[in-house]
C-alpha positions in Angstrom: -28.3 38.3 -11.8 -30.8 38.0 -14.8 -33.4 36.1 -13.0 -35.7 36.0 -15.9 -33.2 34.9 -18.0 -31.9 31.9 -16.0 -35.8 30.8 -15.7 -36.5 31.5 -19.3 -33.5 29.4 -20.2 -33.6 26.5 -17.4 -34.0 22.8 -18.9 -37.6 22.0 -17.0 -38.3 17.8 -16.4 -41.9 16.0 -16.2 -42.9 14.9 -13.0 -42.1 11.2 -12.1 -44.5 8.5 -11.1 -45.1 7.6 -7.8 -47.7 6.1 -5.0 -51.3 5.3 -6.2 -53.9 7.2 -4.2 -57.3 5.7 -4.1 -60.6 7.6 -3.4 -63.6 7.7 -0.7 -61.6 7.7 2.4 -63.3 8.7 4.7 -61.7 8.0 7.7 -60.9 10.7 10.7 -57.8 9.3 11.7 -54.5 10.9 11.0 -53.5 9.6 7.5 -50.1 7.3 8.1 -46.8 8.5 5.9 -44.6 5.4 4.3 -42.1 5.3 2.4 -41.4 9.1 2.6 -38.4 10.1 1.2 -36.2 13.8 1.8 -33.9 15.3 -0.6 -30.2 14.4 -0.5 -29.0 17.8 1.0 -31.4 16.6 4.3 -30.4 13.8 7.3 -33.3 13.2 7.4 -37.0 14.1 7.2 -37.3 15.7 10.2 -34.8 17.9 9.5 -36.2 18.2 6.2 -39.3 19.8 7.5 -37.5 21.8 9.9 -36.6 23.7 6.7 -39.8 24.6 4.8 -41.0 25.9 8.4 -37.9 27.7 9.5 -37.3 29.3 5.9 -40.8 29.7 5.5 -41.1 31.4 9.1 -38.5 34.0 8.6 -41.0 35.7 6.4 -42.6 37.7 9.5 -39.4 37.0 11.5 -36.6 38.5 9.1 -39.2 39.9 7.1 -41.5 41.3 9.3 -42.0 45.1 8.8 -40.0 46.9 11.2 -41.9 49.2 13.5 -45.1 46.8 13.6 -43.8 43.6 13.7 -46.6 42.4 11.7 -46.3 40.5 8.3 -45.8 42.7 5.1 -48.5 42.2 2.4 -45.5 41.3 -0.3 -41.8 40.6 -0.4 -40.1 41.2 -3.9 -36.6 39.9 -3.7 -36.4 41.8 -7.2 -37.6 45.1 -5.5 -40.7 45.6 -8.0 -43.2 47.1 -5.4 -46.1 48.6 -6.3 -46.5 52.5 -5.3 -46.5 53.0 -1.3 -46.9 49.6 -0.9 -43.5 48.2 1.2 -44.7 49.4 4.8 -48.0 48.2 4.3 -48.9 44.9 6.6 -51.8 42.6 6.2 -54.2 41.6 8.9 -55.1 38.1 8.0 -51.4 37.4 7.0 -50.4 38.5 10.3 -52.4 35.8 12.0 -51.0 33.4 10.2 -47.1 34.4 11.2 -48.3 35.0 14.6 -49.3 31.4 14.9 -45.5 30.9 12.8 -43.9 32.7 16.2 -45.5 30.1 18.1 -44.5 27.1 16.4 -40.8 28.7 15.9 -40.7 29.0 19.9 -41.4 25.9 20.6 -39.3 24.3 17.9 -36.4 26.2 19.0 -35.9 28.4 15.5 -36.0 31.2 17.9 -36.0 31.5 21.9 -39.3 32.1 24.1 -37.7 35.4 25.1 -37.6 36.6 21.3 -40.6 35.4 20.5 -42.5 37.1 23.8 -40.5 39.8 22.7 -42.0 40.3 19.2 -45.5 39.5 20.1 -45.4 42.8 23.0 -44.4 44.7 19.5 -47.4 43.3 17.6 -49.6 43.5 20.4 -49.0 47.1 21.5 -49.1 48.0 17.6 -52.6 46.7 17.3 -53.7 48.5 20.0 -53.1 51.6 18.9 -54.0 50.3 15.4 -57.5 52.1 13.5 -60.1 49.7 14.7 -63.7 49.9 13.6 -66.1 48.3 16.6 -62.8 46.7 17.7 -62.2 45.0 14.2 -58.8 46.0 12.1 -58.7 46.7 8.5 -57.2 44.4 5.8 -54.3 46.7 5.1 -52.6 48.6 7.7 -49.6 51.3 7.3 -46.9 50.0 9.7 -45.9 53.0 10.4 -48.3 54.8 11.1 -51.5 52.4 12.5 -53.5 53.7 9.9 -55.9 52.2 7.8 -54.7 51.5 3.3 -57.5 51.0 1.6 -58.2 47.6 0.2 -60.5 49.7 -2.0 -62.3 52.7 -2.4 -65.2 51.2 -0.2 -63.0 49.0 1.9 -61.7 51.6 3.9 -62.8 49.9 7.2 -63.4 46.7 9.3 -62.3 43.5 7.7 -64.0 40.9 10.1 -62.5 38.1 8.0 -58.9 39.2 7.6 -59.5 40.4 11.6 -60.4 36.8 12.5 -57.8 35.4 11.1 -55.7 37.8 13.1 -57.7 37.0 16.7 -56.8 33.3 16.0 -53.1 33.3 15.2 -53.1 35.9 18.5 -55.3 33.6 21.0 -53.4 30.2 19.9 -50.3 32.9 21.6 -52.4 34.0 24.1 -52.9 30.3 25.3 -49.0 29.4 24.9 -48.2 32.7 27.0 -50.8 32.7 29.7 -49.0 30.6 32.6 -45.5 32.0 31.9 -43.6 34.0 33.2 -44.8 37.5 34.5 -43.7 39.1 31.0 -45.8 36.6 28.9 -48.8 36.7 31.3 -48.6 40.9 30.1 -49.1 39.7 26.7 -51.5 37.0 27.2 -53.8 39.5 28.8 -53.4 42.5 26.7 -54.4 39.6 23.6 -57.5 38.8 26.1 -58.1 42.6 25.8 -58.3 43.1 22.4 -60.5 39.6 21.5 -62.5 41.3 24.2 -63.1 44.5 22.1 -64.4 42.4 18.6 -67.7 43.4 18.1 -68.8 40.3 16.4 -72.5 40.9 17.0 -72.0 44.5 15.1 -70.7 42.6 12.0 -74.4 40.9 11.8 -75.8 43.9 11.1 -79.6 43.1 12.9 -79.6 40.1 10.2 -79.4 36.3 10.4 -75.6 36.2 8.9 -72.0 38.1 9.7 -70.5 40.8 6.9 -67.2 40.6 5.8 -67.1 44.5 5.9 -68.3 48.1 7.4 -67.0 51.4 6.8 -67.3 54.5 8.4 -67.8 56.4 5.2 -69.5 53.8 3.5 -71.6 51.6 6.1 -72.6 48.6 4.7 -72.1 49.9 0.9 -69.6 46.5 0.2 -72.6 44.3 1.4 -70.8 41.1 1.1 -72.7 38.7 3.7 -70.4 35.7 4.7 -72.2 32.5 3.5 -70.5 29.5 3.0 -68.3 27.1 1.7 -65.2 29.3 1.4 -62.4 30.3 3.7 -64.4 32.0 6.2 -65.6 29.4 8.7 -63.7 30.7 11.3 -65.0 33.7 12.0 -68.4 32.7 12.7 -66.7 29.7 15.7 -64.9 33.3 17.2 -68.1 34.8 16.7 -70.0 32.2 18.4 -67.3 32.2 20.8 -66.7 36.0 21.8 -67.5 36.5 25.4 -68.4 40.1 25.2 -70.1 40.5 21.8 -71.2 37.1 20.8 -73.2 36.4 17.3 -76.7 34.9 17.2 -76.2 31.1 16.7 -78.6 31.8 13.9 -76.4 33.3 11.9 -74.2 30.2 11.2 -77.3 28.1 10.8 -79.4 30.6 8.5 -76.8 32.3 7.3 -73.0 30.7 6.7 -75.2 27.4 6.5 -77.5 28.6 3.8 -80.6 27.1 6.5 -78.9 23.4 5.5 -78.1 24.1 1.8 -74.8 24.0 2.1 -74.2 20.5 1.7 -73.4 18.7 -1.3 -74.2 15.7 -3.4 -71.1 16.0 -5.6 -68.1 13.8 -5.8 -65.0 14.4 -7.9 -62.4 11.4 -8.5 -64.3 9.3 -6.0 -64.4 11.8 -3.1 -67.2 13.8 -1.8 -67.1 17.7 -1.8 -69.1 17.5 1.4 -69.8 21.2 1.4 -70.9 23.0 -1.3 -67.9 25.5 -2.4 -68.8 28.3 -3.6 -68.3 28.9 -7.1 -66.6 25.5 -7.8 -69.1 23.3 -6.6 -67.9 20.3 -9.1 -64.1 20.3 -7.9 -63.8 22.6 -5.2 -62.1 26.0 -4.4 -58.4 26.8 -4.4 -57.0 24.9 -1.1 -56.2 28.1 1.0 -60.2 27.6 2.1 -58.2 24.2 3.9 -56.1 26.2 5.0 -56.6 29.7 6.4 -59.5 29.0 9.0 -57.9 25.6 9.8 -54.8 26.7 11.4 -56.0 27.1 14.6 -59.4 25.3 14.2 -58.8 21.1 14.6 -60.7 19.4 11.6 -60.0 15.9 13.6 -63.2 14.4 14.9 -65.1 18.0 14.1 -69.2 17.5 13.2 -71.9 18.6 13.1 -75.3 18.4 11.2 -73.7 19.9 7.8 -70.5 18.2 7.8 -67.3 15.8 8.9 -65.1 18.8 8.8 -62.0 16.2 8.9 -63.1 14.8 5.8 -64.2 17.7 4.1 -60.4 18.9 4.2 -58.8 16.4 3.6 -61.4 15.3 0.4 -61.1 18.7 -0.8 -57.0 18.2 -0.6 -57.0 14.9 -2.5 -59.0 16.1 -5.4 -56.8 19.2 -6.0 -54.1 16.6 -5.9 -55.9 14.3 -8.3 -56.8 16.8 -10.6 -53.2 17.7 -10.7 -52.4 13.9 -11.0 -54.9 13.4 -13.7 -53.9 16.4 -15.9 -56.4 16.8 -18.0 -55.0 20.3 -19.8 -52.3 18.6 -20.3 -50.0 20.8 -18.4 -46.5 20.4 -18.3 -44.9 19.2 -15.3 -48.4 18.7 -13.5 -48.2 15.0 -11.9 -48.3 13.7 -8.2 -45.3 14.6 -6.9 -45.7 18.3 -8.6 -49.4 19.6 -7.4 -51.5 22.8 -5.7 -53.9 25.0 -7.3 -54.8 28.0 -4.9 -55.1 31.4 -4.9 -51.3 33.0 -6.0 -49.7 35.1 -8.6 -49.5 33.8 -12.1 -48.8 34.4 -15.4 -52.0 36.0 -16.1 -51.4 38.3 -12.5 -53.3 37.3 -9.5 -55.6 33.6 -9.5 -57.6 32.1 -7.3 -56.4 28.8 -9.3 -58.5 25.8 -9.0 -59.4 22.4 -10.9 -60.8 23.2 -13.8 -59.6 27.1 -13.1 -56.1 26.8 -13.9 -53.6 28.4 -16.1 -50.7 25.8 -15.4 -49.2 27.5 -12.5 -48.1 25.4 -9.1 -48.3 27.1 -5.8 -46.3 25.1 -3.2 -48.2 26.7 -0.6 -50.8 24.7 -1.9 -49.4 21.1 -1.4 -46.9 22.2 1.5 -49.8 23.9 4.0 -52.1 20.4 2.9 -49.4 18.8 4.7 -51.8 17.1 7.8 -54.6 15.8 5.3 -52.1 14.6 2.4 -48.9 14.2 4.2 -47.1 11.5 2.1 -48.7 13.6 -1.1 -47.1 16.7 0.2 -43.8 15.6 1.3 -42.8 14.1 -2.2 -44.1 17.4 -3.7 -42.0 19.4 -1.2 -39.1 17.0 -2.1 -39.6 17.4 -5.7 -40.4 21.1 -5.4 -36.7 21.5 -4.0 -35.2 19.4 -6.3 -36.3 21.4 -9.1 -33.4 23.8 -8.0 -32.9 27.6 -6.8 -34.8 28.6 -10.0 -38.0 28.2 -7.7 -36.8 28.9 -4.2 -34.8 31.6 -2.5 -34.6 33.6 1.0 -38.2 32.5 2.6 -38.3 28.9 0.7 -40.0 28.5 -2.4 -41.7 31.7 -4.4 -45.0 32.2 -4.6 -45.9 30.3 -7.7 -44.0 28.7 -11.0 -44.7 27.7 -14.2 -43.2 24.8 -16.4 -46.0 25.3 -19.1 -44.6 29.0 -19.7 -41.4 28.8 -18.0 -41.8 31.3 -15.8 -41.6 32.4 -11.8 -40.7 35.7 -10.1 -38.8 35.9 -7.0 -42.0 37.1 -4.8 -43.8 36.1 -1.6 -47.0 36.9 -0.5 -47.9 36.6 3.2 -51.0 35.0 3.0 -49.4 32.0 1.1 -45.8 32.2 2.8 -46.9 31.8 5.7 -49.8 28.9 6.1 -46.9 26.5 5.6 -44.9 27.1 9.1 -48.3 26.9 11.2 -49.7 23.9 9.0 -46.9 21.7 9.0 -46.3 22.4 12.6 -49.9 20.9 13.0 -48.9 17.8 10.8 -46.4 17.3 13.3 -47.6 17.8 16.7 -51.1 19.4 16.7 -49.6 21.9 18.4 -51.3 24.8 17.0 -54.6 22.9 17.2 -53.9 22.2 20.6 -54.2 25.1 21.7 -56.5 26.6 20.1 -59.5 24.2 20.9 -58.0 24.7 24.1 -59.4 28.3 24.9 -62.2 27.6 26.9 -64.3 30.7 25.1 -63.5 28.1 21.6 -64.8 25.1 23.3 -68.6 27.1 24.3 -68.5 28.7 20.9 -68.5 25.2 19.4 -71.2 24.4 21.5 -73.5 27.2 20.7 -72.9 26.2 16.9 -74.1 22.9 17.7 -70.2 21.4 16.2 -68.8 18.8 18.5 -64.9 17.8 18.6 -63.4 14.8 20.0 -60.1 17.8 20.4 -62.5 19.3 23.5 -64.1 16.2 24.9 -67.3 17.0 23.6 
C-alpha cells in the first residue's frame, strides 16, 4: 500500500461548527458532558471510549518490546527506524503504559493474571536495569538493561523520565498490594525499587532537583528543574520518598522560582495561572497537563502558587480556543479538530503550541485533555475517527496529521500513545488518581510541599 500516496491524494473537509465554549471558569468540579455524540460504527459512547483506550493500550501490550516488557520509544507501521533504534524502550513512556496495564485490568481489556503477569516482567527488568543512585536512564536497550544515550552527555540518570516511571509503577503497586500472594510479590519488589530513588542526590547540595547526572559527566547537562513545565511530579515523589526525601525548599526556592512562578496573564478569558515556561502568553504544548497528571489528582489540589484543577483545565481550553480561533488560518483547525503538543510534524519533531504551530494536530493532545475538556475532546475524538483510516491504524490514531500540507505517517510515539489510555481512564472513574493520592508516602509528600487535596482529606 502507498500510504503517502492515498494521504497525498485524500479529499480533506473543514471542521464543522459546534458548542460555544465561554471563558474564566474556574470552577473545581468535574466539567458536565451534554449532548455528546459517538461515531456511527459505536453503540454507544461508552463503548466508544472503550476504543481509544483499548487500541491505544495495546501499544505497550501488543507492542511492548519483548524481553522487557516496557514501552518501545517508536512504533513505525512503515518500518522506517532509525539505526539501532527498535529494541530501545523509554523510561517515562513506560510509566505511562504501566498506568495503561492498570486501567486495562480493571476494564477487562486483559485479565488481572495477565496484567500481574507483565508487570513481574517489567519489574524484574528494572531491577537489573543500569541505575544511577537508584534512578534509570531515559533510553534503555531492552535487551540488554543497558543504558542508550539520550545524548553524548545524557548517558545517565533521568530523574524526570524516572519519575514518570515510579508513578505509573506505584499507582500498580497500590492496585496489587492486597492481592493475592503473586501480586503482593510485585507490589513489594515496586516498594523496593521507589525505595532505592535517591531524590535527595538529584538536588545536588542546592535549593532545586536536576533533571540529570552522569557518571562520566556529573552535572555537565546542568539543567535545574524549575517550573511551569511537565515536571511537577517529580518534586511531589521527591517530597514524598521515604528513604531519600528532597528539602521542601527545593519546590519552594527552586520549582517555585521563591513565588515567581505565578502569572498575571490571561489568554481568551482564561488565566495561565502558572507561568509556562517559554510560552508565558498562551501556554506550553498540553503534554505538561498531561504527563505529571496521570497519577497526580488536579481536583481540589492548592496551594499558595496555584488551583492546580484550574490551571489544567485553563491551560486545556486555551489550546482548544486557539485552535477554535484560528488565527493562521490553518486548514481544518476548528473545535471539533484541536491539540497542539509536542509530536512529529512536517518540519520533524515540535513541541507545537499556540502561537508555535505549523498546522499539525496531535490527537493525543485533545484525547489525554479528556477530564478537563471532556465534551471538547469527545467531538474531536469523534471527528478525528471520522476523518477515516488515513489517520488511524493498529494503536488508534498516528501520532500527528496535517490538512494544511496533507500529510501523516503511520508512526506512534510512546510518550503520546500512551497518555490517552491512563487519561481517559481518569475521565471516567478517577481510577488512576485514586490510587495514587492513595499511597500514604503521596499524601505526607503533599504535606511537606505545603499542597493540600480534597483527594486525601486534607
Amino acid at each position: 500500500m502507498n500510504f503517502a500516496a492515498i494521504a497525498g491524494t485524500m479529499l480533506f473537509g473543514a471542521c464543522s461548527g459546534g458548542h460555544e465554549t465561554t471563558g474564566g471558569d474556574n470552577s473545581t468540579d468535574k466539567p458536565v458532558v451534554e449532548n455528546t455524540t459517538y461515531p456511527s460504527d459505536f453503540n454507544s459512547e461508552d463503548e466508544f471510549l472503550d476504543y481509544l483506550q483499548k487500541s491505544t493500550f495495546d501499544y505497550i501490550w501488543d507492542g511492548g518490546e519483548p524481553n522487557s516488557g516496557l514501552a518501545p520509544e517508536r512504533i513505525h507501521l512503515d518500518g522506517d527506524y532509525p539505526e539501532n533504534d527498535k529494541n530501545i524502550v523509554t523510561t517515562g513512556g513506560s510509566g505511562f503504559g504501566i498506568a495503561g496495564i492498570v486501567a486495562a485490568m480493571d476494564r477487562g481489556f486483559i485479565t488481572r493474571e495477565e496484567g500481574t503477569a507483565r508487570l513481574r516482567k517489567i519489574v524484574d527488568f528494572l531491577g537489573s536495569a543500569d541505575r544511577y543512585h537508584g534512578v534509570w536512564s531515559h533510553w534503555i536497550d531492552g535487551n540488554t538493561g543497558k543504558t542508550k544515550p539520550f545524548g553524548q552527555k545524557d548517558n545517565g540518570g533521568d530523574l524526570v523520565e524516572s519519575s514518570f516511571l515510579m508513578s505509573g509503577l506505584l499507582i500498580a503497586r497500590e492496585y496489587l498490594k492486597d492481592g493475592n500472594d503473586t501480586e503482593k510479590g510485585v507490589a513489594a519488589d515496586i516498594d523496593k525499587l521507589w525505595r532505592e530513588m535517591e531524590y535527595d542526590w538529584y538536588q545536588n547540595g542546592k535549593d532545586v532537583l536536576y533533571w540529570h547526572w552522569s557518571p562520566d559527566y556529573a552535572w555537565e547537562m546542568n539543567f535545574p528543574l524549575e517550573g511551569y513545565n511537565e515536571c511537577l511530579i517529580t518534586y511531589v515523589l521527591g517530597a514524598a520518598s521515604p528513604t531519600h526525601p528532597i528539602n521542601p525548599e527545593a519546590w519552594h526556592k527552586g520549582w517555585n522560582r521563591s513565588g515567581n512562578i505565578v502569572s498575571d496573564k490571561q489568554a481568551y478569558g482564561y488565566p495561565l495561572v502558572l507561568k509556562h515556561n517559554g510560552a508565558e502568553e498562551m501556554g506550553g504544548p498540553l503534554f505538561w497537563a498531561h504527563y505529571s497528571w496521570i497519577a497526580l489528582d488536579p481536583r481540589g489540589l492548592k496551594d499558595q502558587y496555584a488551583d492546580y484543577w484550574q490551571l489544567n483545565r485553563n491551560h486545556a481550553l486555551i489550546n482548544y480556543n486557539y485552535c477554535k480561533a484560528n488565527p493562521k488560518g490553518f486548514k481544518g483547525y476548528g473545535e471539533d479538530c484541536w491539540g497542539l503538543t509536542a509530536s512529529y510534524s512536517t518540519r520533524g519533531y515540535m513541541a507545537h503550541r499556540p502561537g508555535e504551530d505549523v498546522g499539525v494536530i496531535t490527537p493525543t493532545a485533545a484525547l489525554s485533555s479528556m477530564p478537563y475538556t471532556p465534551e471538547e475532546s469527545l467531538r474531536a475524538a469523534k471527528h478525528f475517527y471520522e476523518m477515516g483510516s488515513w489517520i488511524r491504524g493498529k494503536y488508534g490514531f498516528y501520532d500527528a496529521f496535517s490538512e494544511q500540507d496533507k500529510w501523516t505517517l503511520p508512526r506512534y510515539l510512546a510518550i503520546d500513545q500512551l497518555t490517552i489510555a491512563p487519561m481517559i481512564e481518569n475521565h471516567r472513574s478517577g481510577l488512576l488518581w485514586r490510587l495514587f493520592m492513595g499511597a500514604p508516602e503521596v499524601q505526607e509528600g503533599l504535606k511537606k510541599l505545603g499542597i493540600t487535596s480534597t483527594a486525601t482529606n486534607d
